[in-house]
C-alpha positions as CSV (number, residue, x, y, z in Angstrom):
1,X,57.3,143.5,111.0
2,X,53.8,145.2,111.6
3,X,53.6,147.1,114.5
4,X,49.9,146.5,116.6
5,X,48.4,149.3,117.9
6,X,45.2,148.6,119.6
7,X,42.8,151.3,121.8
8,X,44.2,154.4,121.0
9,X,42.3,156.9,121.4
10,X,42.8,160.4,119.4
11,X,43.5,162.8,122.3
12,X,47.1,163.2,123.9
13,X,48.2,159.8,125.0
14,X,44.7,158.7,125.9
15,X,41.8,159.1,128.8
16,X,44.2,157.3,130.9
17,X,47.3,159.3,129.8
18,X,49.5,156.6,130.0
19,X,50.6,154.3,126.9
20,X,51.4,151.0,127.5
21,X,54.4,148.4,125.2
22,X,53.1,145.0,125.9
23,X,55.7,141.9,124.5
24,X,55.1,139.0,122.7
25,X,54.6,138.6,119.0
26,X,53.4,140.8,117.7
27,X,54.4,143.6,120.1
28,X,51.2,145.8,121.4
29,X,50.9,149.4,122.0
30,X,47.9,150.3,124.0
31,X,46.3,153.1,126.4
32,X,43.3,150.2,127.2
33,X,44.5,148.9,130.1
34,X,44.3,149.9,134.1
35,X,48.2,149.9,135.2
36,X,47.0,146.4,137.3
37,X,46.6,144.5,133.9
38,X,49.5,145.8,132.3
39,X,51.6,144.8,135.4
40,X,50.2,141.0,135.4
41,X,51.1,141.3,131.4
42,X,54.6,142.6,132.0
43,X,53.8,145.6,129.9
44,X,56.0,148.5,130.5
45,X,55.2,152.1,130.3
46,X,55.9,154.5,127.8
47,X,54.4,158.0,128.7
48,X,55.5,160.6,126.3
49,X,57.5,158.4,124.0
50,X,56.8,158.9,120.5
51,X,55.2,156.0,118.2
52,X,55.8,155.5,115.2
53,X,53.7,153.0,112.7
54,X,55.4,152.0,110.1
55,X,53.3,149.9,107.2
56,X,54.8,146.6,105.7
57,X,56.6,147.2,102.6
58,X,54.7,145.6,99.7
59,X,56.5,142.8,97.5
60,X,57.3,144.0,94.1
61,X,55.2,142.3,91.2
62,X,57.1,141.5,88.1
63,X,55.7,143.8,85.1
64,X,54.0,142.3,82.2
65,X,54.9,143.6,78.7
66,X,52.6,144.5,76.2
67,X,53.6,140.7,74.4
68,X,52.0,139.6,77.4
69,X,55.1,137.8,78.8
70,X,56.9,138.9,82.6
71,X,59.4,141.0,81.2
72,X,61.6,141.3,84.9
73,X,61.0,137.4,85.0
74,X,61.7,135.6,81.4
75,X,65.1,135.2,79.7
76,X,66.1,134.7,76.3
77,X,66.0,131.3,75.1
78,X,69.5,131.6,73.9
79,X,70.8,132.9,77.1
80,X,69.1,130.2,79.4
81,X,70.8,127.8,77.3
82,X,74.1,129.5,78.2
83,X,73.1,129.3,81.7
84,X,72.2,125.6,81.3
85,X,75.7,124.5,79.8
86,X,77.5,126.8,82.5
87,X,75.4,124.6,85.0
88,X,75.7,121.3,83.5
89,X,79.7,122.1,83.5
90,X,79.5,122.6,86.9
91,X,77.6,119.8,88.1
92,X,79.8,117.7,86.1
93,X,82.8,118.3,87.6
94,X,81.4,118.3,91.0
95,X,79.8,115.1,90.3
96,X,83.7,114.1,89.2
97,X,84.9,115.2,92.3
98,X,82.7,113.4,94.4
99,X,82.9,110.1,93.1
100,X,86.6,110.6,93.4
101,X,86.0,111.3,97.0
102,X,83.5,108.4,97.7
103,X,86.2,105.9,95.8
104,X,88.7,107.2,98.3
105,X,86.6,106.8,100.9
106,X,85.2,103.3,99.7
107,X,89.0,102.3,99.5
108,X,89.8,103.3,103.1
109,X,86.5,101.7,104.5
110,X,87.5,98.3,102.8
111,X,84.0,96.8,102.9
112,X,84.2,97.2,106.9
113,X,87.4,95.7,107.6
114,X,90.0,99.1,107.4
115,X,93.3,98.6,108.2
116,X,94.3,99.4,111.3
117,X,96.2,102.5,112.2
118,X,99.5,102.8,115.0
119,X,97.1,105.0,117.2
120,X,94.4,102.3,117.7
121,X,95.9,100.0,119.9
122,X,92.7,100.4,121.9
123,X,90.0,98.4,119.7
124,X,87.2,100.5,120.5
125,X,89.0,103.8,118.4
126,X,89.2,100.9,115.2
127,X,85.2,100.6,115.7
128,X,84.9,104.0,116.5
129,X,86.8,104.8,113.1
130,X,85.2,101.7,111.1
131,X,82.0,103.9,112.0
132,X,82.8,107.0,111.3
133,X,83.9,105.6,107.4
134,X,80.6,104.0,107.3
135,X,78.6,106.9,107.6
136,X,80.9,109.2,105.5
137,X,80.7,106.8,102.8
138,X,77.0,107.0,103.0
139,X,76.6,110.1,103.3
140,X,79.2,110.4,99.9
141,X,77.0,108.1,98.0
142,X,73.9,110.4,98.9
143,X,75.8,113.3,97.2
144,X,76.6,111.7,94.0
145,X,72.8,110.3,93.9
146,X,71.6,114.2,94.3
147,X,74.0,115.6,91.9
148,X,73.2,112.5,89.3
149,X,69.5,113.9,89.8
150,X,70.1,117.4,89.0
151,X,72.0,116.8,85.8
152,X,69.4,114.7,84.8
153,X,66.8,118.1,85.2
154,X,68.6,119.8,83.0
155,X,67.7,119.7,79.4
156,X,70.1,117.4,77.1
157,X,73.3,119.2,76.5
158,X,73.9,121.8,73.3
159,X,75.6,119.5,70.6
């Protein structure tokens, strides 16, 4: 976060001799106001407090090799294809898992018409229920979609 500092002046705190911390985003250290404005700004006072400015820090940049290539950013072709098994693995066996689940869930939803339960007796609970395994079959099916259509970004698998 930049700090702001607007209307310093370079003698000790100012003509005024007071300093002033105004809020909002982004915060605003100033001597240019009459102590009127800074109290219809809600600005407090901050006579002999230190202030510090402290600068952004920069974003590293990735260095460039003399092969012309981003040496912090590219990986060995070998090695990605490592990491590309490791994640097609993975995906697999959560995309397992999760058709599992939706199949369970698709069981208990019984296109709409789940059994009924001992602690329904009240009808509106069933619909409540019915509901409820609507939407987390739907939302299942979603998650096998969107696993389905990361494996299928992933380059064809090492044979």
């Amino acid at each position: 976060m930049l700090v702001a500092i607007a209307g310093m002046s370079a003698g000790p705190a100012g003509a005024q001799g007071v300093v002033y911390r105004c809020p909002g985003p982004p915060v605003l250290y100033t001597d240019a106001l009459s102590a009127k404005e800074a109290a219809e700004k809600g600005c407090r006072s901050i006579e002999g407090t230190p202030i510090s400015v402290i600068a952004p820090v920069k974003p590293r940049t990735p260095t460039v090799s003399a092969s012309g290539t981003q040496g912090d950013l590219k990986v060995d072709a070998k090695d990605q294809r490592v990491r590309d098994d490791d994640r097609r693995r993975i995906l697999e066996q959560e995309l397992r898992e999760a058709e599992g689940k939706l199949a369970k869930l698709q069981q208990e939803y019984n296109n709409g018409q789940p059994e009924r339960r001992g602690d329904e007796r009240n009808y509106q609970k069933y619909l409540d229920r019915t509901t409820e395994l609507k939407a987390s079959v739907s939302r299942q099916e979603a998650d096998v979609q969107a696993i389905k259509r990361e494996l299928a970004k992933l380059p064809p698998p090492n044979l």
